[in-house]
Every structure is written in structure tokens, then in C-alpha cells.
C-alpha positions as a Markdown table, in Angstrom:
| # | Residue | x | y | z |
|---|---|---|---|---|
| 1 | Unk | -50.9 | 125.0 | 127.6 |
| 2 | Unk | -48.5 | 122.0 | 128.1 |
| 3 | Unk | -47.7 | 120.6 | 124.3 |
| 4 | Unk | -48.4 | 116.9 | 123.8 |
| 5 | Unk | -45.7 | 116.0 | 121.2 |
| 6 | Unk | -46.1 | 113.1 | 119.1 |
| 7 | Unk | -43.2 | 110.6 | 118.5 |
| 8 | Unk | -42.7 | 112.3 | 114.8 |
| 9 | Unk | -42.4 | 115.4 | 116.4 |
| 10 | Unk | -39.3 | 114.7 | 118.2 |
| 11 | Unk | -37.5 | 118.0 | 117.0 |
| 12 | Unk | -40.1 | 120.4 | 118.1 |
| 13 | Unk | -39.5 | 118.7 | 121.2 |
| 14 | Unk | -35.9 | 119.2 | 121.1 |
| 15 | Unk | -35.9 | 122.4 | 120.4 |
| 16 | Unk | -38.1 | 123.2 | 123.2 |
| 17 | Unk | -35.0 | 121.8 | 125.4 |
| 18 | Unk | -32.1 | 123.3 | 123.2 |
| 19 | Unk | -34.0 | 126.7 | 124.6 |
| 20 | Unk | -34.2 | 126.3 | 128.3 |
| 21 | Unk | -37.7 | 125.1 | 128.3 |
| 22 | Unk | -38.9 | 121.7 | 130.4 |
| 23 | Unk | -40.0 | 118.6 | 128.2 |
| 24 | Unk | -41.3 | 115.3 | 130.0 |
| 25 | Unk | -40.3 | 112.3 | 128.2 |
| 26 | Unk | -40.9 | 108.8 | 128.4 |
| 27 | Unk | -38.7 | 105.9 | 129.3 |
| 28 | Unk | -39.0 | 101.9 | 130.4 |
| 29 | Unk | -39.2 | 103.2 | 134.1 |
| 30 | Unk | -41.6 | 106.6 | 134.6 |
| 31 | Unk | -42.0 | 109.7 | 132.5 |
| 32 | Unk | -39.0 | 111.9 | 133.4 |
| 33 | Unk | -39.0 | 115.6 | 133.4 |
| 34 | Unk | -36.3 | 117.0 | 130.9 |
| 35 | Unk | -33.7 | 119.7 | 130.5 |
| 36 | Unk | -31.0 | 120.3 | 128.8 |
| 37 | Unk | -28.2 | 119.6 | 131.3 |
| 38 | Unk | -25.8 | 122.6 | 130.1 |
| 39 | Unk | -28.3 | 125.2 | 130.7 |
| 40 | Unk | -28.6 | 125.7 | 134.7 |
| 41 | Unk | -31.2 | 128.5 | 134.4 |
| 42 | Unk | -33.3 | 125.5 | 133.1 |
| 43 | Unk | -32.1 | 123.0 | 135.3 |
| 44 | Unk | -33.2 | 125.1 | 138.2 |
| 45 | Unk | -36.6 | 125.0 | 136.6 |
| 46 | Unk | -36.6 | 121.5 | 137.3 |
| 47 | Unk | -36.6 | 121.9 | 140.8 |
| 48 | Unk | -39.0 | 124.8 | 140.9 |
| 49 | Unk | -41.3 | 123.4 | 139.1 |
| 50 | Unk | -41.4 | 120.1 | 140.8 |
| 51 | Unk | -40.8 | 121.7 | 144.3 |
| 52 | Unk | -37.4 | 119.4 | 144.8 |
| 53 | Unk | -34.9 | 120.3 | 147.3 |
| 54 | Unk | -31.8 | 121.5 | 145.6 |
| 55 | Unk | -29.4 | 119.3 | 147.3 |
| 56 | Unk | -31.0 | 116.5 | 145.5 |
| 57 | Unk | -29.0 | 115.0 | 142.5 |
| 58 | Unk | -30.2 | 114.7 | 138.8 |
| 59 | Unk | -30.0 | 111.4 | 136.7 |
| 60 | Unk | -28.8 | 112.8 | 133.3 |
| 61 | Unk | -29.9 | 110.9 | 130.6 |
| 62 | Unk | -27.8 | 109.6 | 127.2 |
| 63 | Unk | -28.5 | 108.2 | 124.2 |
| 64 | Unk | -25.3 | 105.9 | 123.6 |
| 65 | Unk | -23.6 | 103.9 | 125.8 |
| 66 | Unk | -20.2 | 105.1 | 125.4 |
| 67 | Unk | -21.4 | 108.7 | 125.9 |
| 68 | Unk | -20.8 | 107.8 | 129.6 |
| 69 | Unk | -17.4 | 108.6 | 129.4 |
| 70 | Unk | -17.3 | 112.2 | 128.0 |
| 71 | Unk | -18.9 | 113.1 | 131.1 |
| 72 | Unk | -16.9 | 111.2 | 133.8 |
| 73 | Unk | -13.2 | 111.1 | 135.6 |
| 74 | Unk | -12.0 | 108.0 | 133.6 |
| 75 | Unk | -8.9 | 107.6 | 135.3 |
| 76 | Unk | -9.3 | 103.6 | 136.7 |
| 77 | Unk | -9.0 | 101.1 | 134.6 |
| 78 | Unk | -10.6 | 98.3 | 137.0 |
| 79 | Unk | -14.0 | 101.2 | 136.9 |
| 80 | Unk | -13.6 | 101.3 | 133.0 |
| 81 | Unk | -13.9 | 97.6 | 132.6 |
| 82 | Unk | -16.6 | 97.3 | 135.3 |
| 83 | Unk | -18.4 | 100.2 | 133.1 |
| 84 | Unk | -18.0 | 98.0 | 130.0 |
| 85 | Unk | -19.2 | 94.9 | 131.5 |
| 86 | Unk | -22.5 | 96.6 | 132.9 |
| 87 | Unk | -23.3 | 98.6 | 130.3 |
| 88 | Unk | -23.4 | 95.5 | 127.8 |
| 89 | Unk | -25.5 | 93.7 | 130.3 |
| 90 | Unk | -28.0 | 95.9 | 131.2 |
| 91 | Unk | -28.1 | 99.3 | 128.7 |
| 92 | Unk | -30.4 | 100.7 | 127.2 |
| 93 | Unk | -32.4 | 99.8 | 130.8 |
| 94 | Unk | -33.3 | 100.9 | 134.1 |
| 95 | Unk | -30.0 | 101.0 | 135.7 |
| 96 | Unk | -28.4 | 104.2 | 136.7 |
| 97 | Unk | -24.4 | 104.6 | 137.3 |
| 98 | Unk | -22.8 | 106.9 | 140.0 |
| 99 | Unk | -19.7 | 107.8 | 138.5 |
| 100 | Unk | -16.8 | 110.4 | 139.1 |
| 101 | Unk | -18.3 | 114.0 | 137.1 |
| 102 | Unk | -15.9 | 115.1 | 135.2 |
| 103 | Unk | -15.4 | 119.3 | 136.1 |
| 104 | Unk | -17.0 | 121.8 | 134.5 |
| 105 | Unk | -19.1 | 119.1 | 132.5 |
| 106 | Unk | -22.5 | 120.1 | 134.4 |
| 107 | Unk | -24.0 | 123.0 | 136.3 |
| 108 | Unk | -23.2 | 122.4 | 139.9 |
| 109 | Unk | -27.2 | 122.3 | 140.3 |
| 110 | Unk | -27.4 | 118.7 | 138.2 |
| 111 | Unk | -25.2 | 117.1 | 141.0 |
| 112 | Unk | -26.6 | 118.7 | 143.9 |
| 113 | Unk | -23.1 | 120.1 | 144.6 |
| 114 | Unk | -21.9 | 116.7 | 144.7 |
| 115 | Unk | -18.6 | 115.5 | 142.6 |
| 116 | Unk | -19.9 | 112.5 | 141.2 |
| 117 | Unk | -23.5 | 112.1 | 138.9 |
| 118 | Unk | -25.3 | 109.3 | 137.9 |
| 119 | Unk | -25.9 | 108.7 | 134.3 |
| 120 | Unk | -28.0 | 106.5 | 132.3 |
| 121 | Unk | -29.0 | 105.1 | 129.1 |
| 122 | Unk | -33.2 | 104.9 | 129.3 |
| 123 | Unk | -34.7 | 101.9 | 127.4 |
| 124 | Unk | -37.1 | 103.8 | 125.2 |
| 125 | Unk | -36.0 | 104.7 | 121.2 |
| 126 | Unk | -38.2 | 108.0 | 121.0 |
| 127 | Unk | -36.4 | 109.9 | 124.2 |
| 128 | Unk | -32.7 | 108.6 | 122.8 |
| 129 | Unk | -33.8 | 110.2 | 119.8 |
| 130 | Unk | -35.1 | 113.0 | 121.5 |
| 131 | Unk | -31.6 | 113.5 | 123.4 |
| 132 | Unk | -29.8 | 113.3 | 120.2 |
| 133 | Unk | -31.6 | 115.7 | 118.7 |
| 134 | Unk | -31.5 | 118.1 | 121.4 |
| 135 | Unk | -27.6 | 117.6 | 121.2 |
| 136 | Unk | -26.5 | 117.2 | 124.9 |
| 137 | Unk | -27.4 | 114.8 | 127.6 |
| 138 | Unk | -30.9 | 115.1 | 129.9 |
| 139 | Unk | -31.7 | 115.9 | 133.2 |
| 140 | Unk | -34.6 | 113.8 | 133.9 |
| 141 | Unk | -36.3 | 113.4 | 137.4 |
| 142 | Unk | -39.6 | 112.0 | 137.4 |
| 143 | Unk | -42.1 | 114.0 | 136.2 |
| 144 | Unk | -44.4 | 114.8 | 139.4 |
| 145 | Unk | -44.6 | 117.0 | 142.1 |
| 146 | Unk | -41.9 | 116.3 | 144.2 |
| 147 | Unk | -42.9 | 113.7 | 147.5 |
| 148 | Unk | -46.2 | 112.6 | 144.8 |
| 149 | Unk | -46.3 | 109.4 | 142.8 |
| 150 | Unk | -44.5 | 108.8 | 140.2 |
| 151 | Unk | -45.9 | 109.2 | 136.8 |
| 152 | Unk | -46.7 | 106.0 | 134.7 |
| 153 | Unk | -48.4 | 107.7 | 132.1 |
| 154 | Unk | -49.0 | 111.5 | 130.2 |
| 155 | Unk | -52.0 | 112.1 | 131.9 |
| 156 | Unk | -50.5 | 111.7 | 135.1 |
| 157 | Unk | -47.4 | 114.0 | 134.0 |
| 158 | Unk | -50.3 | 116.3 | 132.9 |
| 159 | Unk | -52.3 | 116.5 | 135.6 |
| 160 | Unk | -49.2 | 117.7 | 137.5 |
| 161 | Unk | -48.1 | 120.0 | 134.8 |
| 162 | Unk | -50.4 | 121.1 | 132.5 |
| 163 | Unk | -49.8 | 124.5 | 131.6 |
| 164 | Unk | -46.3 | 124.7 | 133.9 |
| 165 | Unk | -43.8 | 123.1 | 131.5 |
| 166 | Unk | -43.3 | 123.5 | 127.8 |
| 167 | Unk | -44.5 | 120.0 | 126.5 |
| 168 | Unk | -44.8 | 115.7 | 126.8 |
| 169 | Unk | -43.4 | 113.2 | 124.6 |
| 170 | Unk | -46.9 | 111.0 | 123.9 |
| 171 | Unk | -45.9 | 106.7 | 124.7 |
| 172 | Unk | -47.7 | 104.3 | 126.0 |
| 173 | Unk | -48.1 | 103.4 | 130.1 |
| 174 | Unk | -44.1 | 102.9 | 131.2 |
| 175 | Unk | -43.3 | 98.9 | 131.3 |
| 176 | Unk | -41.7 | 99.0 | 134.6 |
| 177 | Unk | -42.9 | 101.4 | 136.2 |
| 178 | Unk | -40.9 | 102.6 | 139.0 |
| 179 | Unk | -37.8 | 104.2 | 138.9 |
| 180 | Unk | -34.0 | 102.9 | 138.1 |
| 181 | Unk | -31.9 | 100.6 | 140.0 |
| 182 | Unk | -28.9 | 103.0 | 141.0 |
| 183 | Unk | -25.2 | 102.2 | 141.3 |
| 184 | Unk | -23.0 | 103.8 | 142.9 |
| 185 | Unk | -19.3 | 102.9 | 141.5 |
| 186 | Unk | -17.4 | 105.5 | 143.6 |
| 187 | Unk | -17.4 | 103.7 | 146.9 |
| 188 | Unk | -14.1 | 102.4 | 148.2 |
| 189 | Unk | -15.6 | 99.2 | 149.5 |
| 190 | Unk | -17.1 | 98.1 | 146.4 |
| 191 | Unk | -20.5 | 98.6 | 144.4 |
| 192 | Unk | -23.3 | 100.0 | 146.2 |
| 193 | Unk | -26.5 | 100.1 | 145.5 |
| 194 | Unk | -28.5 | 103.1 | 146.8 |
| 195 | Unk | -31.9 | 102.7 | 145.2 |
| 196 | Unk | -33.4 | 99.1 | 144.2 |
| 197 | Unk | -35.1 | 99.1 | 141.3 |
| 198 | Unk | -35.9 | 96.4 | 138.4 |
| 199 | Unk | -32.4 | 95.3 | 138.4 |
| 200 | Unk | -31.5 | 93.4 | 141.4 |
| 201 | Unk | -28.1 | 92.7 | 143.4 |
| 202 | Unk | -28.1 | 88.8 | 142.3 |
| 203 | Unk | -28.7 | 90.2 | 138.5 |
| 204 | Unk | -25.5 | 92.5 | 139.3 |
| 205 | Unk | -24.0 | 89.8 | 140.7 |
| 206 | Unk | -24.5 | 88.2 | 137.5 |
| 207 | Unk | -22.4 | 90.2 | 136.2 |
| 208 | Unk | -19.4 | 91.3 | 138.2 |
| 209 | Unk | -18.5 | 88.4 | 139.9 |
| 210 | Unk | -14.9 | 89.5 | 142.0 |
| 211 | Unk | -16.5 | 92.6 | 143.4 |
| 212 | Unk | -18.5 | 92.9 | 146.8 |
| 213 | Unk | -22.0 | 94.4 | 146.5 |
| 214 | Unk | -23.7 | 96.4 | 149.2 |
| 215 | Unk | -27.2 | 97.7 | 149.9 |
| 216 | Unk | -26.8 | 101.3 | 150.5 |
| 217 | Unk | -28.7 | 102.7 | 153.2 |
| 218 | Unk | -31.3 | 105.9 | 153.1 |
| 219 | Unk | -30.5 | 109.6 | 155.0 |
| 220 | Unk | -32.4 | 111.2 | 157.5 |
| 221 | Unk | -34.2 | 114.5 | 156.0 |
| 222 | Unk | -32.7 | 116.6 | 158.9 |
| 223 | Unk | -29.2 | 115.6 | 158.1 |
| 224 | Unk | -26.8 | 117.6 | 156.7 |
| 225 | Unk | -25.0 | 114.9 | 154.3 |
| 226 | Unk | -26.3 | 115.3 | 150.8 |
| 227 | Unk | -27.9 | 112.1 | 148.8 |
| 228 | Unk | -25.8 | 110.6 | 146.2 |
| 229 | Unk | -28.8 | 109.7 | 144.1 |
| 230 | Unk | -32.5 | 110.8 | 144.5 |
| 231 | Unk | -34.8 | 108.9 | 146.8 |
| 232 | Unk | -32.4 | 108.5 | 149.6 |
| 233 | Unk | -33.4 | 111.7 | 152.2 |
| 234 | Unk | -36.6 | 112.9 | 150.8 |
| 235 | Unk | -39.7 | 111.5 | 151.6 |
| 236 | Unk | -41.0 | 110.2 | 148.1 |
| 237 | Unk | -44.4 | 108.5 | 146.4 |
| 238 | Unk | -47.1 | 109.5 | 148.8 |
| 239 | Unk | -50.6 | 110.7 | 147.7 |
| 240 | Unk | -52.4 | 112.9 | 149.4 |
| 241 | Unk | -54.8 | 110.3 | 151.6 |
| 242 | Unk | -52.7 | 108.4 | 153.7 |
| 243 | Unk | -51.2 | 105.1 | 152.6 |
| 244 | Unk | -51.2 | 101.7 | 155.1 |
| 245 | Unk | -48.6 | 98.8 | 153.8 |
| 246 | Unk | -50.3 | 95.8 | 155.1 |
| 247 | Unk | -48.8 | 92.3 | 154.5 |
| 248 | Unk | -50.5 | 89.5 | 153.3 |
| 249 | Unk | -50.9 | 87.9 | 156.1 |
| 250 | Unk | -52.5 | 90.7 | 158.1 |
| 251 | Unk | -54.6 | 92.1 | 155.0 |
| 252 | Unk | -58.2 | 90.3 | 156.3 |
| 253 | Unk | -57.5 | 91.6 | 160.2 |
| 254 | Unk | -56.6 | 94.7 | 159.3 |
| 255 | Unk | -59.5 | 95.5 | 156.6 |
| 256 | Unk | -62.3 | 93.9 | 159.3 |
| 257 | Unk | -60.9 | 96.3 | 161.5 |
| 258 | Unk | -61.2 | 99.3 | 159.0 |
| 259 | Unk | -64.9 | 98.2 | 158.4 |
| 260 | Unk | -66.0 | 97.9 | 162.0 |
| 261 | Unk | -65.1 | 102.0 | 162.2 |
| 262 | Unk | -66.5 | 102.6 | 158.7 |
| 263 | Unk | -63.8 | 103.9 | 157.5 |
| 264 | Unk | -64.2 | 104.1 | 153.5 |
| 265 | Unk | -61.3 | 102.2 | 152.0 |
| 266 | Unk | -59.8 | 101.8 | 148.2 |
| 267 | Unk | -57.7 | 98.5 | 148.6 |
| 268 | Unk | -55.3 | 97.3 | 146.1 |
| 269 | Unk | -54.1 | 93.7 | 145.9 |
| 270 | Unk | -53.1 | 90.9 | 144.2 |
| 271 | Unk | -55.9 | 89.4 | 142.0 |
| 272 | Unk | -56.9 | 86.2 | 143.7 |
| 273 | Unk | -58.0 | 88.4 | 146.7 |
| 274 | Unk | -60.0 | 90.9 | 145.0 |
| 275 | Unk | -63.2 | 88.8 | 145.5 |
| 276 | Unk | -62.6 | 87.7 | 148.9 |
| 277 | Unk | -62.4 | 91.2 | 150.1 |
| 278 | Unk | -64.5 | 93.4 | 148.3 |
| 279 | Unk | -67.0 | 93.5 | 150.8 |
| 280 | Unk | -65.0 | 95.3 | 153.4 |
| 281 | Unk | -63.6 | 98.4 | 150.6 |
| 282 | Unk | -65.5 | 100.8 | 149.0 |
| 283 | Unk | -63.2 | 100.6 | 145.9 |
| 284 | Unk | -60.9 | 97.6 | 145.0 |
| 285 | Unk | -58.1 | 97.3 | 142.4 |
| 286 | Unk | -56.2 | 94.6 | 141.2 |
| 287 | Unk | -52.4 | 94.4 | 141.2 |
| 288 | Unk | -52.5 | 91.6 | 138.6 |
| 289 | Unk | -50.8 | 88.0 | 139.2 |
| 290 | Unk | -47.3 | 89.0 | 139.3 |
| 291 | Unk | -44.4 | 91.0 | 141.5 |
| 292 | Unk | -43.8 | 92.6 | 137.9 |
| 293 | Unk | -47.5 | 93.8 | 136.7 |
| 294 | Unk | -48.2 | 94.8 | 141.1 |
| 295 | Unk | -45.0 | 96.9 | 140.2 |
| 296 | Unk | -46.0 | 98.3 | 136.9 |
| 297 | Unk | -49.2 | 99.3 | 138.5 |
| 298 | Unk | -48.0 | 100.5 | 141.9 |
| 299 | Unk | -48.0 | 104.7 | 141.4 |
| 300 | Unk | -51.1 | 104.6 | 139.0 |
| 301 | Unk | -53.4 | 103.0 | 141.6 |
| 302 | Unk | -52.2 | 105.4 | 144.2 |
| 303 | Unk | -52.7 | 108.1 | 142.0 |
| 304 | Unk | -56.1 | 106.5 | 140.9 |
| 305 | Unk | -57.4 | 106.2 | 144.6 |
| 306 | Unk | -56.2 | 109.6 | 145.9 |
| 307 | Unk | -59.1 | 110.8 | 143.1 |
| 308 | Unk | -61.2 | 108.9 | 144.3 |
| 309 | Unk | -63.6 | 111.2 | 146.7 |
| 310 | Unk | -64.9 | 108.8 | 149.0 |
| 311 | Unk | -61.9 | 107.5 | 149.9 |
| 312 | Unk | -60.5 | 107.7 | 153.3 |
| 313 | Unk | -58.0 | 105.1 | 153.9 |
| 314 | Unk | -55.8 | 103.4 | 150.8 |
| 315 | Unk | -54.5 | 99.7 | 151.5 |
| 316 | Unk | -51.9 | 98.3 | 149.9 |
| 317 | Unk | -50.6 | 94.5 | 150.0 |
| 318 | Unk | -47.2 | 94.2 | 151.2 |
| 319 | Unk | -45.6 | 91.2 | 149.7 |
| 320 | Unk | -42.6 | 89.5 | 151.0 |
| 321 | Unk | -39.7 | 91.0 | 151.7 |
| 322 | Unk | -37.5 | 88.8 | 148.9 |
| 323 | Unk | -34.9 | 90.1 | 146.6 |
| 324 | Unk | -37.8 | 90.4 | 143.6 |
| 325 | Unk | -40.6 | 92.0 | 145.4 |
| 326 | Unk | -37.4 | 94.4 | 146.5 |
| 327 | Unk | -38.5 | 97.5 | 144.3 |
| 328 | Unk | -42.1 | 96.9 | 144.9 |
| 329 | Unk | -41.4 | 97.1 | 148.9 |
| 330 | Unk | -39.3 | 100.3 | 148.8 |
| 331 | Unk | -41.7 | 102.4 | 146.9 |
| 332 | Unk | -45.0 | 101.1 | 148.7 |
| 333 | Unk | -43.1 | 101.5 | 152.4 |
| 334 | Unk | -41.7 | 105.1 | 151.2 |
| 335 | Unk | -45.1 | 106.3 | 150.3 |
| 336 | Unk | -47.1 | 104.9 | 153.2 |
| 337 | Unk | -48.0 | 106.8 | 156.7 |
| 338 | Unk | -47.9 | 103.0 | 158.3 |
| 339 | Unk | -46.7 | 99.5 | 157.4 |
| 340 | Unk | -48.6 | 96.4 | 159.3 |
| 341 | Unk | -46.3 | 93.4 | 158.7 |
């Protein structure tokens, strides 16, 4: 039996991790799945349990900002600075730097073989005091099956793990809701960012104004280079009924066309169209009136829906491809079998 540990309970939690055991924590993004990042028996547990490919990297987790550089090659002043500057702007939160590991810091198995890891300081007070109290930084993948949903609240990380992992930090739903914007400050060309997230490249920009930023690219799952982050090779998100991404624009064809074949849908869309199509679904949600709350909301309501019995189809609105709706379109078009745009 998985242990739901309160938020005064934080050193029964810790102790859990201090002896190899798996705790699933919460943060601003998703509930991550937790080990001590010393311990590689444990770390391996990670993947087991999730059923992860090996040669894909681990975010470690901190609870200070300046912990960053214990565990990195701080050898370049110009990265130093650009550290600084980033870390004020946007930690505790849901960005995640690629940085130079420094060697024999980690397990080989936290960096997927890689010389670099990406580290970050999560935007939630109970899991910084959680990593304190366990004494070392956290490995800290989200807490689902690998190639599932993402988990946006305990029950999901229980339904997943109940019984398979040692315990869960209890918290609220996550505010954001999917995973971390991730930065990749090794790249010769400039800043690279190889998984959107909350934080976007003009918020970056923001920020480090007489540097180039790029939008890194995703890797086939056949091919033999290894991700520098997670989500870049694997396939990621997806429930177990299949998943169509349908724009907007095509959302009224496309569901017409659903309900001429009788094929039993569960729709999820932005609030002003719930009405107008409920008639064609056998289960609507609402994404709420925002980019942000559609977001929040995104892994729950596929989670939700692949429950659901008679469900055959889920529907999702696509909104516009536009910087904002950024995260929002990578996670809905990773977990869907087919995207109508």
C-alpha cells in the first residue's frame, strides 16, 4: 500500500527517499516521481517502475537556486551570468536548465549516459522542503506510466502506482499542469529550447537579450542519438482510446462526421462550444475560457475520458498554433493518433 503523506509529514517522506524507496511529489507543473539522485539502485527503480527507456534523461530537482552549481562544469563565465540572470527571473518555476554535469556528481542512469543534466528548482514549498530534508537533489519524472498522461493530481499518480512505490506527497491539482519549459545551455549556437512549456521563447527573450534562441527539434524513436531532455524521442501523453487533435475550425465537420458512423465520442473544448455541440458527443468537457485553464486541464480530461466506458473516440480542440497556446499544442499533438487542422 502506496503511503499518502501529508505536508507535516515531510520527513517520513524523506526518509522513504534517503533509503532507496520512490516518493511522488508535487510541484507547479505535474506530480513527479522521486528518488534520491545518489542512489542508482533507486534511480533504476524509476524507470522500471514507470516502464521508461533508459536512454531517457532525468530532471533532478533542487531546493535553492544556487544549488545548481555544485552539480555542474562551471567553467564559463558568459553560462554563469546567463544562469544568474534566469534563475532570478524565473526560479522557483517550471523551467528546467541543460547544463554541463559535473563527473561523478550522478549515476550515469540520471543522465541517460549523457554529459550534461537538466536541473531545476520546482515552484512548490512542501517538495523543496521535502528535498532538503532528504539531503540531496531529486530525480523527478512525472509520475505515470511512461507514454500515459501526465499526472495532475494524487489520484492519478495513485491509480498508476498504488501499491508499486513507497508513498505521495498529498497537494492540491498542479497549477500548470504540464511539464517544464526546458533549456538547453550547452549548445554552441546559442540557447535551445527542447521542450516548450509555460515559459515561452519571447519570456526568455525577456530576459537574455544578446543571445539567439532556438526551438529544438524532437528525435525519431528508431534513432540512435540519445534525447537531451525527456519528451524529445518517446512517444508521450496518450491514453489508451485513441486521441484526434481537431482545430477549431474543423471541430463541427469533424464531430457531424463522427455522429453519422455513431461513433461514441467524449469531446473536450473550450467553454463557449460546449452547448453548441453536445448533441453530437456522448460526454462533453469543458476546457475553461483560457489557453491557461485548457492547459491546466489538458492530461486530467484525457485521463477522465479514457475511464469513461462508452467512449470510443476522444476529441480535442486544437487551438492556434501561437507562441501561448505553444505548450498546449505539443502535448495535445504528442498524445493524439491524428491531428485535423
Amino acid at each position: 500500500m502506496t503511503k499518502i503523506i501529508q505536508s507535516e509529514e515531510i520527513e517520513i517522506g524523506a526518509k522513504m527517499l534517503q533509503d532507496g524507496q520512490l516518493v511522488a511529489f508535487p510541484t507547479e507543473t505535474v506530480f513527479g516521481l522521486g528518488a534520491i539522485a545518489n542512489n542508482a539502485d533507486a534511480v533504476k527503480s524509476v524507470y522500471s517502475v514507470k516502464g521508461r527507456p533508459s536512454d531517457n534523461p532525468l530532471i533532478v530537482h533542487i531546493a535553492d537556486p544556487e544549488d545548481i552549481f555544485d552539480y555542474m562544469i562551471d567553467d564559463d563565465s558568459v553560462r554563469h551570468h546567463l544562469i544568474d540572470d534566469l534563475t532570478k527571473a524565473f526560479w522557483p518555476g517550471p523551467l528546467t536548465l541543460v547544463v554541463p554535469v559535473k563527473p561523478n556528481t550522478f549515476p550515469s542512469v540520471v543522465t541517460g549516459g549523457m554529459d550534461t543534466v537538466g536541473i531545476r528548482l520546482p515552484d512548490h514549498a512542501t517538495t523543496r522542503s521535502l528535498i532538503r530534508a532528504t539531503g540531496f537533489p531529486i530525480v523527478g519524472p512525472s509520475a505515470n506510466i511512461s507514454g500515459k498522461p501526465s499526472p495532475t493530481q494524487v489520484a492519478h499518480v495513485m491509480h498508476d502506482f498504488d501499491g508499486r512505490i513507497g508513498g505521495v506527497v498529498n497537494a492540491e491539482p498542479t497549477r500548470i499542469g504540464v511539464e517544464s519549459t526546458v533549456l538547453d545551455l550547452t549548445d554552441p549556437r546559442g540557447l535551445v529550447i527542447l521542450r516548450p512549456g509555460y515559459i515561452t521563447k519571447s519570456m526568455l527573450g525577456a530576459v537574455v537579450k544578446n543571445m539567439p534562441i532556438y526551438l529544438g527539434g524532437t528525435i525519431a524513436n528508431n534513432a540512435e542519438e540519445a534525447p537531451k531532455a525527456p519528451g524529445m524521442k518517446y512517444i508521450h501523453y496518450s491514453p489508451d482510446q485513441p486521441v484526434l487533435a481537431v482545430s477549431s475550425e474543423k471541430l463541427a465537420q469533424v464531430l457531424s462526421e463522427l455522429a453519422d458512423q455513431s461513433i461514441k465520442v467524449g469531446l473536450a473544448t473550450s467553454v463557449q462550444n460546449v452547448e453548441k455541440y453536445k448533441t453530437l458527443v456522448e460526454s462533453v468537457v469543458s476546457l475553461g475560457p483560457t489557453i491557461e485553464t485548457a492547459t491546466q486541464q489538458l492530461f486530467a480530461v484525457l485521463r477522465t475520458f479514457d475511464e469513461h466506458k462508452n467512449i470510443q473516440q476522444i476529441v480535442v480542440e486544437l487551438y492556434p498554433d501561437t507562441e501561448k497556446n505553444g505548450a498546449y499544442r505539443n502535448r495535445l499533438i504528442k498524445a493524439s493518433s491524428t491531428v485535423v487542422e
